[in-house]
VOPAGU-2260 file (C-alpha; in pm, 1 decimal, decimal comma):
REM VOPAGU-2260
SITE   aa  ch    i         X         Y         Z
SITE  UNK   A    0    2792,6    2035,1   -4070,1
SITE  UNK   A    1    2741,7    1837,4   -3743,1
SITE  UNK   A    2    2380,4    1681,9   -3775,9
SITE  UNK   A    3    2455,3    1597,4   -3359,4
SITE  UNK   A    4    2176,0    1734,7   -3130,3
SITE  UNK   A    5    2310,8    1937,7   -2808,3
SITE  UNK   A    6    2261,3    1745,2   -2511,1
SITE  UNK   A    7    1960,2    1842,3   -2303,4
SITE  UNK   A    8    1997,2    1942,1   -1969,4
SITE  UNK   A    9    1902,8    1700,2   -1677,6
SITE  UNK   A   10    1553,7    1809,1   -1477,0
SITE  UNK   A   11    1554,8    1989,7   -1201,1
SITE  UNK   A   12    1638,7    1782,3    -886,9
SITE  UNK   A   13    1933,3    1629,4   -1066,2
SITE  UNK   A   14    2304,3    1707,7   -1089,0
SITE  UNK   A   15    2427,3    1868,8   -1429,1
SITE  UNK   A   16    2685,7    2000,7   -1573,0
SITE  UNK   A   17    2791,7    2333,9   -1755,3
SITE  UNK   A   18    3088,5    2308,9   -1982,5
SITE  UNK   A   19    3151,9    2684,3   -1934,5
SITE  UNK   A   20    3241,2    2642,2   -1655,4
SITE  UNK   A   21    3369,3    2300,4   -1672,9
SITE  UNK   A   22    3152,2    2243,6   -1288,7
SITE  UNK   A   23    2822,2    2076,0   -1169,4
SITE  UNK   A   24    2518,2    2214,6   -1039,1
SITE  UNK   A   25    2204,7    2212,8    -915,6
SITE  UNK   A   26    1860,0    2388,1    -961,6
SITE  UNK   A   27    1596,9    2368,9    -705,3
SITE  UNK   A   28    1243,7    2306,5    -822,3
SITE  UNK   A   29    1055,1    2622,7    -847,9
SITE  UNK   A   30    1390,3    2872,1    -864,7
SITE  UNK   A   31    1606,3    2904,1   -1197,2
SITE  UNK   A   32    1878,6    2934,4    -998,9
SITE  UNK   A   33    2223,6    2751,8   -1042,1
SITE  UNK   A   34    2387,2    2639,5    -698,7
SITE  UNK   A   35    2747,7    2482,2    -794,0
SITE  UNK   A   36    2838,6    2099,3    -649,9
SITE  UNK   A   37    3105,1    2097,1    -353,2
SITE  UNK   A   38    3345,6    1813,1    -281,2
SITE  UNK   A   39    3365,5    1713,7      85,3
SITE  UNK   A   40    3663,2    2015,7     105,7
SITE  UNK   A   41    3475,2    2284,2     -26,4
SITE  UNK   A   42    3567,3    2275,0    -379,9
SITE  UNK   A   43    3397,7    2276,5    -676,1
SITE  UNK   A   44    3335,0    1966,6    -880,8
SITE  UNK   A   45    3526,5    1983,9   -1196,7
SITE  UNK   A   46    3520,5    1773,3   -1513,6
SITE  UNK   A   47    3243,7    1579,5   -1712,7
SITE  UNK   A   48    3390,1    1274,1   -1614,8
SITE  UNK   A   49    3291,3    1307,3   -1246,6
SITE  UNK   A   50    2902,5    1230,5   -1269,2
SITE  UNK   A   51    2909,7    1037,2    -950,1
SITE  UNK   A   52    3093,4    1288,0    -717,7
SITE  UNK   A   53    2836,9    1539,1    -832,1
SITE  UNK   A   54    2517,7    1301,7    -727,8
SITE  UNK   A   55    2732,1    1226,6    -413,3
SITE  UNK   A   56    2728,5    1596,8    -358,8
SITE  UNK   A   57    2400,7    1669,8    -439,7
SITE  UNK   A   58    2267,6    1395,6    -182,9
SITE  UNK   A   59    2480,4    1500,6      93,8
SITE  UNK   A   60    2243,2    1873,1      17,1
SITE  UNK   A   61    1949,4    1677,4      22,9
SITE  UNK   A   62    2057,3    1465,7     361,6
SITE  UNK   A   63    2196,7    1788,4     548,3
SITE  UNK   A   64    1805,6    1944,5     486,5
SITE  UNK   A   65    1956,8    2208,9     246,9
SITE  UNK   A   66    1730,8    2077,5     -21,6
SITE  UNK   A   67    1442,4    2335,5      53,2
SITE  UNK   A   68    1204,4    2615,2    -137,0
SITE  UNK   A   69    1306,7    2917,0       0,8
SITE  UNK   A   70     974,3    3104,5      15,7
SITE  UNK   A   71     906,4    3437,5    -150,3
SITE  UNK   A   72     686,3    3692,8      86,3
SITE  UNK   A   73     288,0    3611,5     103,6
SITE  UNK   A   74      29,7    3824,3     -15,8
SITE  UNK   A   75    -219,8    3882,2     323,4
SITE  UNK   A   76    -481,9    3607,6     316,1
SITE  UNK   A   77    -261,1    3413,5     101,5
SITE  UNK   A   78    -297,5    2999,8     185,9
SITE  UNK   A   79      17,1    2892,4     286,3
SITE  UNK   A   80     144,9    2488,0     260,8
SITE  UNK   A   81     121,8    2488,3     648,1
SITE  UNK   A   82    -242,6    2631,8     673,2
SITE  UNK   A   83    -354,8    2332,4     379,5
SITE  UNK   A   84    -200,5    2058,8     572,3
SITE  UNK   A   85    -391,2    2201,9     937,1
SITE  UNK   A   86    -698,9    2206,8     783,9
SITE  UNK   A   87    -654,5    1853,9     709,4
SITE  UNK   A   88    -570,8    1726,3     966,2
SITE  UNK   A   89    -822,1    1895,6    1148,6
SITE  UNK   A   90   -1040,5    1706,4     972,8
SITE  UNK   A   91    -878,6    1354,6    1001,6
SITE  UNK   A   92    -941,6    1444,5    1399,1
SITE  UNK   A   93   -1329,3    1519,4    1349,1
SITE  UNK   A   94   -1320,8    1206,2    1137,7
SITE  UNK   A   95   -1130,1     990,5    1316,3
SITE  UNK   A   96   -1365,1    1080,0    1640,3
SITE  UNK   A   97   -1652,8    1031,0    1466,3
SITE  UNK   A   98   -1589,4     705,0    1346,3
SITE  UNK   A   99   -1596,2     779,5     958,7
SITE  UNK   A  100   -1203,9     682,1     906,8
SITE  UNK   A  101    -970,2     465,0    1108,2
SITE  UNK   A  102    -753,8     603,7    1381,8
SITE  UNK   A  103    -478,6     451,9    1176,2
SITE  UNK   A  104    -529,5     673,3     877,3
SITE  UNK   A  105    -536,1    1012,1    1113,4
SITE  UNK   A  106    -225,4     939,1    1252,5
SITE  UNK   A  107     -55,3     879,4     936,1
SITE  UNK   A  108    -170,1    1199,3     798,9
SITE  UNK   A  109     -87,6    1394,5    1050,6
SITE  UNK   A  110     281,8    1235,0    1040,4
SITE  UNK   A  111     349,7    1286,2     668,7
SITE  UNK   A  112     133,7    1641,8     725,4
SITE  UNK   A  113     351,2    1759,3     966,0
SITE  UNK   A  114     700,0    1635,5     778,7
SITE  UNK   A  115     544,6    1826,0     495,0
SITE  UNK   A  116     535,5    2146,6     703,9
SITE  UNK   A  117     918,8    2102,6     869,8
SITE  UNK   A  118     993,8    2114,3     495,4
SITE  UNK   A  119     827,3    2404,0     348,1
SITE  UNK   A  120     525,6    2527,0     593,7
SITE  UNK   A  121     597,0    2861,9     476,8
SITE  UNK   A  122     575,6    2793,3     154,0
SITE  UNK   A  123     252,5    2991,0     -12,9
SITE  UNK   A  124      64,0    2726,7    -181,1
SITE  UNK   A  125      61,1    2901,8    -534,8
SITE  UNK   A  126     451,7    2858,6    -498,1
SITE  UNK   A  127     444,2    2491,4    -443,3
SITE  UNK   A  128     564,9    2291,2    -743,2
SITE  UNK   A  129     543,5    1864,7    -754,6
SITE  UNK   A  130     907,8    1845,3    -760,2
SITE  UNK   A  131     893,1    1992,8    -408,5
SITE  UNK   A  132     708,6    1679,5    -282,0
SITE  UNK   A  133     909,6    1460,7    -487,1
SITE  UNK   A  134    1205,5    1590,0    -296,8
SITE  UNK   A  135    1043,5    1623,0      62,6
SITE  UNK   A  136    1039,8    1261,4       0,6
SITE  UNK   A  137    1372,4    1166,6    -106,0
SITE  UNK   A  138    1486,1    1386,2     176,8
SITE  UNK   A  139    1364,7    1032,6     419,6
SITE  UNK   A  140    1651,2     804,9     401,0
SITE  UNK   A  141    1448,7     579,4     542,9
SITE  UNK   A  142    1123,1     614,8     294,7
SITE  UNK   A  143    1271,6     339,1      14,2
SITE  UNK   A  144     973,1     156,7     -69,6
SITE  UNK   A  145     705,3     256,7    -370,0
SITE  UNK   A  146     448,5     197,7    -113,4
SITE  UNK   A  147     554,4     446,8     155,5
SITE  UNK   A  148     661,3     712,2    -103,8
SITE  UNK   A  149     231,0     617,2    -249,3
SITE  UNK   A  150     129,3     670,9      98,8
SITE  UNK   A  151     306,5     968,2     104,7
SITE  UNK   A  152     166,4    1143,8    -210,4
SITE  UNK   A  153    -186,1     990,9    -159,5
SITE  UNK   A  154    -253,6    1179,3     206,5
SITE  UNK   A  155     -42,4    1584,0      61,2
SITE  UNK   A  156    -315,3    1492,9    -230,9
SITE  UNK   A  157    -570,3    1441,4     -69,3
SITE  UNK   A  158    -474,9    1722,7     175,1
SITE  UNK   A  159    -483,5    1979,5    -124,9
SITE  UNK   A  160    -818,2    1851,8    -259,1
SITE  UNK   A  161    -994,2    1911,0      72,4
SITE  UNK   A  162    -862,8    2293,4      91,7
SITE  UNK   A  163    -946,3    2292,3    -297,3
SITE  UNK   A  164   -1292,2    2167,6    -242,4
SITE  UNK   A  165   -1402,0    2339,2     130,6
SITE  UNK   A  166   -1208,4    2665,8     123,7
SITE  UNK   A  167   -1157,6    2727,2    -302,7
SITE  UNK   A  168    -739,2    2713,4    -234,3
SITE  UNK   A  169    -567,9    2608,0    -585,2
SITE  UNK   A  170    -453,7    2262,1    -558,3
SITE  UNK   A  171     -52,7    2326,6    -671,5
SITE  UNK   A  172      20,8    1905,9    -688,1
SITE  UNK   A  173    -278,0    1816,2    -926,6
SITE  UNK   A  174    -238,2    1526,0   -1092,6
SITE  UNK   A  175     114,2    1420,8    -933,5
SITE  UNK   A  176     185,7    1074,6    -980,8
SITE  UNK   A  177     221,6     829,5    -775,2
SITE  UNK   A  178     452,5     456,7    -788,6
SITE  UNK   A  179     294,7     161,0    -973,8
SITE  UNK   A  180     133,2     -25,5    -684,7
SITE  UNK   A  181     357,0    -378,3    -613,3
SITE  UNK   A  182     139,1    -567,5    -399,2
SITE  UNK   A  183     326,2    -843,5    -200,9
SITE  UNK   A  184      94,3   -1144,3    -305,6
SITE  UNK   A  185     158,8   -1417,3     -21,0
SITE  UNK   A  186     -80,3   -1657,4      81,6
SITE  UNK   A  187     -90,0   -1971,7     350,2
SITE  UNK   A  188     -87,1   -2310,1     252,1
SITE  UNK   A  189    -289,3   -2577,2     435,1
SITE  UNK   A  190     -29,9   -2692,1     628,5
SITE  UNK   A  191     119,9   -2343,3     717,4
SITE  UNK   A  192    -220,8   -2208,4     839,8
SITE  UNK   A  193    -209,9   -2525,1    1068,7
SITE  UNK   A  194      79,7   -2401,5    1166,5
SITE  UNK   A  195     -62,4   -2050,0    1269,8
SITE  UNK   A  196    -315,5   -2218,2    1490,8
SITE  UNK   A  197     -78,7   -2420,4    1683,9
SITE  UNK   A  198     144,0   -2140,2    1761,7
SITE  UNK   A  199     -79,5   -1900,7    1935,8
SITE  UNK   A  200    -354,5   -1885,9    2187,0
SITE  UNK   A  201    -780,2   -1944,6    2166,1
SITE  UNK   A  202    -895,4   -1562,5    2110,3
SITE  UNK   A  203    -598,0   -1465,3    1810,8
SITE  UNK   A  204    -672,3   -1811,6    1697,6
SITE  UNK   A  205   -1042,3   -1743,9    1614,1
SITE  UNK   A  206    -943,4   -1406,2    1460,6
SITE  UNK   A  207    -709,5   -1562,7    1222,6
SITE  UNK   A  208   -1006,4   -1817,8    1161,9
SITE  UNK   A  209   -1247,1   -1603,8    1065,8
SITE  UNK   A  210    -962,9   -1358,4     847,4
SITE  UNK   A  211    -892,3   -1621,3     620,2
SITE  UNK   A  212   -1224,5   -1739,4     565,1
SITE  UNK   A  213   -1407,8   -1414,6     546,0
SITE  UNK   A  214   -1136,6   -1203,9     365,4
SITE  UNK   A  215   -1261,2    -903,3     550,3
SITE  UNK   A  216    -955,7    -646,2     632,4
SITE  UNK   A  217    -813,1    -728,4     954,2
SITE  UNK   A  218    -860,2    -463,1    1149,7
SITE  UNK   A  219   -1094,1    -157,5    1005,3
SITE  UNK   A  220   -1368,8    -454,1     950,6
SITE  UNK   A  221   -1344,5    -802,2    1135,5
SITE  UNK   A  222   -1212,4    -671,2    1420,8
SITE  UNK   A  223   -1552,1    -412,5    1418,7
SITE  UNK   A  224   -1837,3    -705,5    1361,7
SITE  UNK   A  225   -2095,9    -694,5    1696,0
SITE  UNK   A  226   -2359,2    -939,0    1675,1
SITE  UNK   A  227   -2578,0    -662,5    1552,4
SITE  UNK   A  228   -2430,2    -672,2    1199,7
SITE  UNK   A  229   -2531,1   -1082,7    1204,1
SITE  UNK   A  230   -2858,0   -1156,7    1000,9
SITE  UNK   A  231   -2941,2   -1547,1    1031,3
SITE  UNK   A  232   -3139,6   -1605,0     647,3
SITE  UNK   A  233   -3251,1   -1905,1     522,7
SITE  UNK   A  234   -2936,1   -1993,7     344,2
SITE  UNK   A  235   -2742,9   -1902,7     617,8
SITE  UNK   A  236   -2502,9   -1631,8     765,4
SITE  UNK   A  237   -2457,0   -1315,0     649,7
SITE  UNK   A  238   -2225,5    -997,3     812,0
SITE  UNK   A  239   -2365,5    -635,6     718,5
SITE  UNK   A  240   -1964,0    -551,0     685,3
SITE  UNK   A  241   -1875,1    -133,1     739,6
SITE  UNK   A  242   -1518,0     -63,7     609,0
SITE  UNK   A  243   -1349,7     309,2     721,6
SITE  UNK   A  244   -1126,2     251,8     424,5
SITE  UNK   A  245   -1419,9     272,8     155,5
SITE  UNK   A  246   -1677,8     420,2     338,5
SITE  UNK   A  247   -1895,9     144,4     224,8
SITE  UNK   A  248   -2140,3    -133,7     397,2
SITE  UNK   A  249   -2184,5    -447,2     189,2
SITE  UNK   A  250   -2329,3    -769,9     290,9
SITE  UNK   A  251   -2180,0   -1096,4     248,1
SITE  UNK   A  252   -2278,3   -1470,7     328,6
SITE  UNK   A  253   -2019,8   -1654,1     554,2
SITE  UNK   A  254   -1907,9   -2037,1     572,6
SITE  UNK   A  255   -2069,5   -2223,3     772,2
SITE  UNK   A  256   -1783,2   -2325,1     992,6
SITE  UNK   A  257   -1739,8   -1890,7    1052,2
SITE  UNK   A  258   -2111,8   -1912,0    1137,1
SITE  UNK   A  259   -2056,6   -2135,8    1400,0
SITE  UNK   A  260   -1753,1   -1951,7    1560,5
SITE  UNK   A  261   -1978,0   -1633,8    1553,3
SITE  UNK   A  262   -2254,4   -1832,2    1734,6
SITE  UNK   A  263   -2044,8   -1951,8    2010,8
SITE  UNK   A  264   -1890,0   -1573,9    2050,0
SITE  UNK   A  265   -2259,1   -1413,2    2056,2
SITE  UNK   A  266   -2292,5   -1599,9    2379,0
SITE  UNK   A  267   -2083,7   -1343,8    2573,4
SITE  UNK   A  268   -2118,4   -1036,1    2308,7
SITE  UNK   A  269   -2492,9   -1051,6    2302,8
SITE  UNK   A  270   -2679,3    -791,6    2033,1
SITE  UNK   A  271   -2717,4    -447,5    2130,6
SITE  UNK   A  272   -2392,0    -472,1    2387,8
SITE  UNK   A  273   -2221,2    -308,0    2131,1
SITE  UNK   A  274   -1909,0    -596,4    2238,9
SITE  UNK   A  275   -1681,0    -694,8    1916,8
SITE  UNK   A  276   -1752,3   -1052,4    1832,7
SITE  UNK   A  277   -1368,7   -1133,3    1810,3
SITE  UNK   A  278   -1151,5   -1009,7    2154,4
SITE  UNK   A  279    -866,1   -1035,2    2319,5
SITE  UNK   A  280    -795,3   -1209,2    2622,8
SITE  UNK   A  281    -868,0    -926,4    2833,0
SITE  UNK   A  282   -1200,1    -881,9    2650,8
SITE  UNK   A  283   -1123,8    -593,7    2438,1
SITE  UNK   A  284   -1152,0    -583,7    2053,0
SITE  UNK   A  285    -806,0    -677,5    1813,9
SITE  UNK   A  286    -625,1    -336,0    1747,2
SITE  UNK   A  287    -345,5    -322,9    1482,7
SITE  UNK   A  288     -59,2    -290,0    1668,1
SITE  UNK   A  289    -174,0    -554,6    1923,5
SITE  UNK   A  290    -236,4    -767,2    1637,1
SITE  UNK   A  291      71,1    -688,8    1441,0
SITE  UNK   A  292     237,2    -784,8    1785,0
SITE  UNK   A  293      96,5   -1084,4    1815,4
SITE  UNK   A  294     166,5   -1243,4    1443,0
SITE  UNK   A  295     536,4   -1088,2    1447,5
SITE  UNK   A  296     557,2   -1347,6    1766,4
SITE  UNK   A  297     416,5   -1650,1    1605,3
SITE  UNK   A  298     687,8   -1592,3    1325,8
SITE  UNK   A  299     911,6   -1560,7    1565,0
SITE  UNK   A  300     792,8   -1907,9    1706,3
SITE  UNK   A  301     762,6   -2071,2    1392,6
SITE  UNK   A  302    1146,5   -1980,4    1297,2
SITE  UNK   A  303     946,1   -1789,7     980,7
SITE  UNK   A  304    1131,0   -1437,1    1074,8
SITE  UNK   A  305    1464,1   -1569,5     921,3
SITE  UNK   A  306    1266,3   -1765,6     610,3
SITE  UNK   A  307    1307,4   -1497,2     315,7
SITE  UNK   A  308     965,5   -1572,2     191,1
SITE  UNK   A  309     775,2   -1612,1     549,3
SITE  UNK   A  310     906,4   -1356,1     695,4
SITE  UNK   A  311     668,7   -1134,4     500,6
SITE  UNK   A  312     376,8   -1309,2     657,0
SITE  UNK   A  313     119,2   -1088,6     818,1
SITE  UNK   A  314    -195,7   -1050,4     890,2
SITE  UNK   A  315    -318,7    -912,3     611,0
SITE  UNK   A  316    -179,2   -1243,9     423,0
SITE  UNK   A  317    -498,9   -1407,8     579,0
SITE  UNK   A  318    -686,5   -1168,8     310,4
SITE  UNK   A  319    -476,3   -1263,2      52,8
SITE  UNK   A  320    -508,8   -1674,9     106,0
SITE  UNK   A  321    -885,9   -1585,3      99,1
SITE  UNK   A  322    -862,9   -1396,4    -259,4
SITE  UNK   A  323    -638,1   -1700,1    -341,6
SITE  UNK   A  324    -851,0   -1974,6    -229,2
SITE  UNK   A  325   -1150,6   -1836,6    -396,2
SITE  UNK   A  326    -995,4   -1748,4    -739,1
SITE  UNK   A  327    -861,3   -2106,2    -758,3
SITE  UNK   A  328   -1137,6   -2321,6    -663,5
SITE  UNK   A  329   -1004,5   -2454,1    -293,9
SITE  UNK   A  330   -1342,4   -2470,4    -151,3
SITE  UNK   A  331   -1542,7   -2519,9    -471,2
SITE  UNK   A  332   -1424,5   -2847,2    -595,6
SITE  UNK   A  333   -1179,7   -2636,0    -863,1
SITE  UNK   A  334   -1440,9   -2342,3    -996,4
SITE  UNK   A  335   -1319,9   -2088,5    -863,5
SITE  UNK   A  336   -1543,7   -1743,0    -895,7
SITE  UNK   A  337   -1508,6   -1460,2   -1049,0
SITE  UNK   A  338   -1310,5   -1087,5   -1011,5
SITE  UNK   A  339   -1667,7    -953,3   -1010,5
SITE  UNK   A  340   -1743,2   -1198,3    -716,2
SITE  UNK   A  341   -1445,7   -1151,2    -584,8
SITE  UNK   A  342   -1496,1    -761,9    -531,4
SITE  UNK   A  343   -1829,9    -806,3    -380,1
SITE  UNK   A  344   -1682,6    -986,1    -112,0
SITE  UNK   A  345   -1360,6    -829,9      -3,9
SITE  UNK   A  346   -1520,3    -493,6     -64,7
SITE  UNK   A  347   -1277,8    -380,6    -383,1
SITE  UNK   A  348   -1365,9    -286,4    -681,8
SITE  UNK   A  349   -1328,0    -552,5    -985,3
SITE  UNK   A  350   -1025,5    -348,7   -1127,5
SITE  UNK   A  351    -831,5    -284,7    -794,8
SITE  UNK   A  352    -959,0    -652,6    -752,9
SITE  UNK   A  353    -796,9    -795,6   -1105,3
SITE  UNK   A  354    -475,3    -556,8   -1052,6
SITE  UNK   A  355    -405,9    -694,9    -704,1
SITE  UNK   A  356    -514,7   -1090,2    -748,9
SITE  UNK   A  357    -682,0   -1162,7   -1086,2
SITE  UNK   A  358    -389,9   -1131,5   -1299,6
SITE  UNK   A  359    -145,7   -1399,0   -1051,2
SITE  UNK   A  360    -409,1   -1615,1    -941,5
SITE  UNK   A  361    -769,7   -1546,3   -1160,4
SITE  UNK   A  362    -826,9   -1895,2   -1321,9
SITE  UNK   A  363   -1095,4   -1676,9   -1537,6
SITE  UNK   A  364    -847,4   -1426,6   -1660,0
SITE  UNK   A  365    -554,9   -1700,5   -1740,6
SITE  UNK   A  366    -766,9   -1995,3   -1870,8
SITE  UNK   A  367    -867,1   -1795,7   -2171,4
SITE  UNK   A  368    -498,4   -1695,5   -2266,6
SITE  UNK   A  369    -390,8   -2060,3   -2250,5
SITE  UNK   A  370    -672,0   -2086,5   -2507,2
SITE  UNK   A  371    -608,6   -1910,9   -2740,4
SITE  UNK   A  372    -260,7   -2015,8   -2826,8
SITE  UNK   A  373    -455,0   -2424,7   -2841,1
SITE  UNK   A  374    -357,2   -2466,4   -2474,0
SITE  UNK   A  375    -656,0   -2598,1   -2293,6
SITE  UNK   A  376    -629,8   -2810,2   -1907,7
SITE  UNK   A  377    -655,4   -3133,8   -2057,5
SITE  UNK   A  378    -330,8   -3065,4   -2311,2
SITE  UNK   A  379    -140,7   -2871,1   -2000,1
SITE  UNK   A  380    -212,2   -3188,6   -1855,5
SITE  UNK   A  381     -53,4   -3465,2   -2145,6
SITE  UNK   A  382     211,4   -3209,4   -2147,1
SITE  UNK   A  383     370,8   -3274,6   -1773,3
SITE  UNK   A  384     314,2   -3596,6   -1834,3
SITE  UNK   A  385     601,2   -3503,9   -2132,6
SITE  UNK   A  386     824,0   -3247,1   -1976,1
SITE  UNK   A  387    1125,3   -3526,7   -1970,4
SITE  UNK   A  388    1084,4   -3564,1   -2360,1
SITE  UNK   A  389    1046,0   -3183,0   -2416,4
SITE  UNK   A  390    1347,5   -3101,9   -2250,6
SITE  UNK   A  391    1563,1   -3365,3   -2385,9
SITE  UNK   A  392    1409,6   -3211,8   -2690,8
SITE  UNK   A  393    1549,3   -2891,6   -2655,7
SITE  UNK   A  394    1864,8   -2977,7   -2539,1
SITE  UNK   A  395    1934,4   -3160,5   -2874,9
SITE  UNK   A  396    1808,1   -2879,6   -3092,7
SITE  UNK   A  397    2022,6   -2640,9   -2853,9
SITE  UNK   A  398    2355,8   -2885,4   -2962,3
């Protein structure tokens, strides 16, 4: 007697095949129906063998917008998809205006919100199943990254906790998960943040500046300091720092070479003028897409745009040569600080901290690993010194 297991069928989603038949098919999420695979002419895709013409079939469905819930009648008063995502962005708009997330955020939601509701508005929300999202998503030709498709899920979450939490509706997507985060760790050298000086004018200049030696987040917090959130101490500068991404104020001391920038722009943004410390030439404050402008044209100067690791440069790398600079020691004579110090001053918290810098560049979370296997600096040291031998080494143990 055969002791072989019968193959499983493939989830929901995917193309699989019936050998009664001898086709392929599909099965939407939330149906248990069985919708057979059609070659380009209209026929039916025969024969185990032909795997790939059946997920060629299946994504011409999902491309031609076939790939939807079809919904069954609502019960009156019954919360449908649609009325969730309203709600939400209804309140992203009394947010947004009252200051308590970024403009940025709002308008995201509302785009992903309202893709959401092209693809299944009607939908009641006790009918909604995860693999509906998952394949509102892969319906986006153009959504290919794990970040967009986290963006994505993070704002219909979020969406469904708010109804869950102000109006009682069942959130349907509980728990969905979203893509490992792959932050794109890049950071300026010395000579490349000379570089970024040179290339553009006075006011994006001092932005820049004070980016990479603050860390702050571009645009939801440097781009917000007045000289009412500067408190001169005895030590020195510090910024009372407000970020719309975690709702948080934290205070942090600044170099002394960002306290004297701030100084010289207090001049003409006095306290109480409610003027943003770092403008643009025509006086207002940096926005994103003026500043994601602007930096796209100093690669663009710099001949970075064609370099396959500078071309990735942004703003936001400014953050991440701060995080860098600090974990290694670049303006500490080699110490460099903590994750827990770390957080404090970029306004993370030590884990998203560690996850995002400490595990590439944390001296205090790869020091101790070297350690333990008898590897401390002063042996990593001898050992350069010895890379010729060790490698002639290995090539005569490899012969």
């Amino acid at each position: 007697m055969s002791t072989d297991r019968p193959q499983r069928r493939r989830p929901r989603g995917s193309a699989w095949y019936w050998r009664q038949t001898g086709c392929w098919y599909y099965t939407p999420p939330g149906t248990k129906d069985r919708i057979p695979l059609l070659d380009e002419d209209g026929g039916r895709i025969r024969g185990e063998a032909n795997r790939k013409a059946a997920e060629l079939a299946l994504a011409r469905v999902k491309a031609a917008g076939r790939w939807r819930p079809a919904p069954e009648p609502a019960q009156e008063n019954q919360w449908l998809v649609a009325r969730a995502c309203s709600e939400y962005i209804q309140h992203c708009e009394r947010a947004a205006a009252n200051g308590t997330i970024s403009k940025g955020y709002r308008d995201e939601a509302t785009r992903y919100l309202n893709s959401l509701c092209s693809y299944c508005g009607a939908l009641p929300v006790d009918q909604l199943k995860k693999g509906h999202v998952n394949l509102w998503i892969e319906s986006h030709e153009t959504w290919r990254s794990a970040a967009t498709h986290r963006n994505a899920i993070a704002i219909v979450l979020a969406a469904f906790n708010h109804a869950q939490e102000m109006h009682g509706a069942r959130n349907p997507v509980k728990g969905l998960k979203k893509p490992l985060a792959q932050p794109r760790l890049y950071s300026f050298s010395a000579d490349e943040e000379k570089a970024v000086y040179r290339a553009t004018g006075e006011p994006f200049r001092d932005f820049l500046f004070a980016a990479i030696h603050t860390g702050l987040r571009p645009f939801c917090e440097l781009a917000r300091i007045t000289a009412d959130e500067v408190v001169e101490s005895e030590r020195g500068m510090m910024w009372r720092v407000y970020s719309s991404k975690t709702k948080k104020t934290r205070k942090i001391p600044v170099k002394p070479e960002v306290a004297e920038l701030a100084r010289r722009l207090m001049a003409t943004a006095p306290r109480r003028s409610g003027i943003a410390l770092f403008r643009n030439s025509r006086g207002g404050a940096w926005k994103k897409v003026t500043g994601v402008a602007r930096f796209l044209a100093i690669k663009r100067r710099l001949g970075w745009d064609t370099n396959p690791v500078k071309k990735n440069y942004s703003c936001y790398t400014c953050r991440h040569t701060f995080a860098h600079r600090m974990l290694s020691g670049y303006w500490n004579g080699g110490a460099g600080c903590s994750i827990e110090t770390l957080a404090e001053l970029i306004g993370d918290t030590p884990k998203v901290a560690f996850d995002h810098y400490g595990r590439e560049w944390g001296q205090h979370y790869q020091e101790p690993l070297w350690a333990a296997i008898g590897m401390s600096t002063g042996q990593m040291g001898r050992i350069s010194q010895q890379d010729g031998n060790t490698e002639d080494a290995i090539d005569n143990d490899d012969g």
